[in-house]
N, C-alpha and C positions, 0 to 999 in steps of 0.2 A: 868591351863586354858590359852586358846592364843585368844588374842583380836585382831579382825579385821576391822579396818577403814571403813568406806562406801567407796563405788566410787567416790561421789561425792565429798571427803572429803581430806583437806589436801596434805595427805599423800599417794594419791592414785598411782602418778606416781612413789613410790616407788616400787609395785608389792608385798604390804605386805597385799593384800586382799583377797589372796590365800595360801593354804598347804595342800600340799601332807600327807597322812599316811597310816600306814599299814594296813589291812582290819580288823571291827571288835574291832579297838581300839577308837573311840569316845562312849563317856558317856552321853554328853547332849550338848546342840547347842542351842543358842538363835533362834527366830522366822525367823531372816533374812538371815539364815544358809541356804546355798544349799548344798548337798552332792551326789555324784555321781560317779561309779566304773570306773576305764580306766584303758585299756592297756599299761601303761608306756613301750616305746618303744616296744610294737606290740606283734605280736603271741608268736616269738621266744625267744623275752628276758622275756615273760609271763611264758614259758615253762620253762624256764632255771632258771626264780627265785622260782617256785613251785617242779620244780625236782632236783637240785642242792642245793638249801639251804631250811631253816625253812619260808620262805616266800611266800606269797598268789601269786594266781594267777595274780589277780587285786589290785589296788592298790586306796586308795579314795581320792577323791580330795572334797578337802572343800573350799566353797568361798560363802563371804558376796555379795550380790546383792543386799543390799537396800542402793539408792544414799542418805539417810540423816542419818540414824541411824549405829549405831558402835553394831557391832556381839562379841560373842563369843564360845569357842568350848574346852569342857574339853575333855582330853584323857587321857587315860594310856592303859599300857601294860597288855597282859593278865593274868599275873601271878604276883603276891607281888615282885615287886623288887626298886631300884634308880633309877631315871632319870635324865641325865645331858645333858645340852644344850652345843653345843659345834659351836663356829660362822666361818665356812668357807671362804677363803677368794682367791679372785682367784688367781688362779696357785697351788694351795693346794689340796691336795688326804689326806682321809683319810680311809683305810682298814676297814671294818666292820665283825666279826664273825656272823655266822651264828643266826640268831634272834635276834639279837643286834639293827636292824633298828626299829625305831619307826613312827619319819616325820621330814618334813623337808621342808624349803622355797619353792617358785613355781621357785626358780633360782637354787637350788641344786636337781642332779642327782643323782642315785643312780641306779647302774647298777651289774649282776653279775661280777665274775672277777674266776681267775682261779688257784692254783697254779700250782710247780712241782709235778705231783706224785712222785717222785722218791727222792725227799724231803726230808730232815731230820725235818724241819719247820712244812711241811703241813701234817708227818705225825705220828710228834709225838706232837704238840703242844700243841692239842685237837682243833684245830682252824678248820681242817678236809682240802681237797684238794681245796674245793670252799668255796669263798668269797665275800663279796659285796664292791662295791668301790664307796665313795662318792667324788663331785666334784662338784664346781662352786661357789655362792657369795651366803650366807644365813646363817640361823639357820638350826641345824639338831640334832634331838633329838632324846639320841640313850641309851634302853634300859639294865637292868643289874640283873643278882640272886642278891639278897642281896643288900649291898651297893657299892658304885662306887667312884672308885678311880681314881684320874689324877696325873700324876709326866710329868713334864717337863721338857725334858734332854734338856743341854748345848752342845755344838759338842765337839763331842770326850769322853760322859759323857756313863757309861754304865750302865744299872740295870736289872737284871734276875728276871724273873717273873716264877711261878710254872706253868707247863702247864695247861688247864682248865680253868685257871683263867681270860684270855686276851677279851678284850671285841673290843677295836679299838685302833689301832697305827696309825699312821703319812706313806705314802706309801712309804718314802724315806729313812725312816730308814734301817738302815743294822739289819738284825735278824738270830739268828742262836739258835741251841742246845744246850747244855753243861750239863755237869753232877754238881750236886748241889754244891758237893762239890770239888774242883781241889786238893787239900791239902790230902783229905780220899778215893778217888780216887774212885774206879767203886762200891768195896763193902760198902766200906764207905757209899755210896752215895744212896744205894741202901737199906742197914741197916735202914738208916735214916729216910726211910719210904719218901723222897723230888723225887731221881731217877732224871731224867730230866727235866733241867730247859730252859726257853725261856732268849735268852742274847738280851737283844737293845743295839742298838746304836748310839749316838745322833749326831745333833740336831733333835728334835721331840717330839708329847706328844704321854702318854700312858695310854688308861683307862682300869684299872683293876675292876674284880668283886669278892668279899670277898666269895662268894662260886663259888663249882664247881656245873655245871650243871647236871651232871650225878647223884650225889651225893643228888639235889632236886629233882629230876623225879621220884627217885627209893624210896622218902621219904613218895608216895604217896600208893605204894604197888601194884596199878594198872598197872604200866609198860605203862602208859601212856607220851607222849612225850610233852614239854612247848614248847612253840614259842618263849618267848621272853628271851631275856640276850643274852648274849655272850654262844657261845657253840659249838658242832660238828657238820659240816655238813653232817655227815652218811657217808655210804659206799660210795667211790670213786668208786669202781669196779660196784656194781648196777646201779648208775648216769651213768655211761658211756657205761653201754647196756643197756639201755632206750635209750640213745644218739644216740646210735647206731641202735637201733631196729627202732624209727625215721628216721631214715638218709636211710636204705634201702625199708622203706615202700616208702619214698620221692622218691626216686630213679628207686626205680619199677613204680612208677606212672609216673614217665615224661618216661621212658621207653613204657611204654606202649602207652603216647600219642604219644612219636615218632615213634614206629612201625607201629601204627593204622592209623595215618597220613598218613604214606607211603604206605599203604598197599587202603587204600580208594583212592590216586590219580594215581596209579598203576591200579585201577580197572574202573579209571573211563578213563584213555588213554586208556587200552585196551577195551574199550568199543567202543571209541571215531574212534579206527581202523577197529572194526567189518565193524563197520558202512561205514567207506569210501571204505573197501574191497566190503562191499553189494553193493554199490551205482556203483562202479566201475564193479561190473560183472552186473551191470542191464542196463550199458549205452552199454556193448559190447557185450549183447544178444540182445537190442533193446527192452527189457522187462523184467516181472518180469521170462520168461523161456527162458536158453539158446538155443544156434544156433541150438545145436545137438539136442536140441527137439521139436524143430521145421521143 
């Protein structure tokens, strides 16, 4: 549950009478609760969080409006899993997988982000090629399958995560692939039933999730898809002809307003000359019939 101050109260100049969340995740709201849908930064980044990762179009904004009485507002995610708060502070990014976001202060951001296709990170992690990136001074509370795990590396500190499992790192950490085991080498590793594992590298924190996504979705038998935890963004190659399919619909449109433009003051000059060619054979007959026929 997140309790929110009045305006009138306190606390107010702190900017803690507002929060952001994912859509469809509030449960109940005291009487002084306003809620209401926005485009967190507009069409594009709307398009980009609904076609690129597990997230809604719109995003909800919640805010107490009564200046004497103190609100509240329960949430959870849409599927049985941990939730852990985790306090941003600025100059601090922290990477989010795919359905991982939950809410967060009215001072933290949270926007898409991208990797390499070409990746060894993004494309075998389970993390998928798109990601979301949080930033700025707040709380931000962020979804997991099962229960949720934090480890906090030291610099220069390292620990391998099984892919699937990654729910949010620190954006400054160094990340790579590696096979599970260095010592039993490719078969070894592969035997093991582990295969490729995720390396960090510190300083930085790392929230893991005790299951893998794939592994709940398919427990359902439906083939139906969760929102929330940490998990795949989907096909990289579909995202990016949708992206694309976008981009030339975009392109044919201003295309067209620019031809059509030029083609309307094209006709309206040549109209414009009709006109002073008429006016000029009507002053050099002396009327609306030339000389010769007269």
């Amino acid at each position: 549950s997140i309790t929110l101050p009045s305006i009138g109260g306190p606390q107010y100049n702190n900017n803690i009478t507002t929060f952001h969340c994912e859509s469809d995740a509030i449960i109940t709201t005291s009487q002084t609760i306003d809620i209401r849908g926005s485009m967190s930064g507009g069409i594009l980044a709307g398009l980009a969080r609904a076609f690129l990762t597990r997230e809604s179009f719109f995003t909800t904004i919640v805010e107490n409006k009564s200046m004497t009485q103190v609100g509240d507002a329960l949430i959870a995610p849409s599927e049985p899993g941990g939730v852990t708060l985790h306090r941003l502070v600025r100059g601090e990014e922290l990477i989010l997988t795919s359905g991982a976001y939950l809410a967060g202060d009215e001072g933290v951001k949270v926007e898409s982000s991208m990797q390499s296709p070409f990746s060894m990170f993004g494309n075998y992690s389970g993390t998928g090629v798109f990601l979301l990136r949080a930033s700025g001074v707040g709380c931000l509370a962020i979804s997991a399958f099962g229960s949720m795990h934090k480890y906090v590396l030291g610099a220069g500190e390292r620990r391998n995560v099984d892919n699937g499992h990654l729910v949010a790192w620190s954006a400054n950490m160094q990340t790579s692939m590696k096979l599970a085991s260095a010592r039993a080498g490719f078969i070894g590793s592969m035997t093991s039933g582990e295969g490729l594992h995720c390396e960090f590298v510190g300083p930085g924190v790392i929230y893991i999730q005790s299951h893998k996504p794939s592994a709940v979705m398919g427990s359902d038998g439906g083939g139906t898809r969760s929102r929330n935890g940490g998990g795949n963004s989907g096909n990289p190659l579909a995202a990016c002809i949708v992206v694309l399919i976008l981009m030339i619909i975009a392109f044919g449109f201003f295309l067209a307003v620019y031809f059509g433009g030029a083609g309307l003051i094209q006709t309206e000059n040549g109209g414009y000359n009709d006109g002073r060619a008429y006016r000029q054979q009507y002053n050099n007959g002396g009327g609306y019939y030339g000389q010769n026929d007269l």
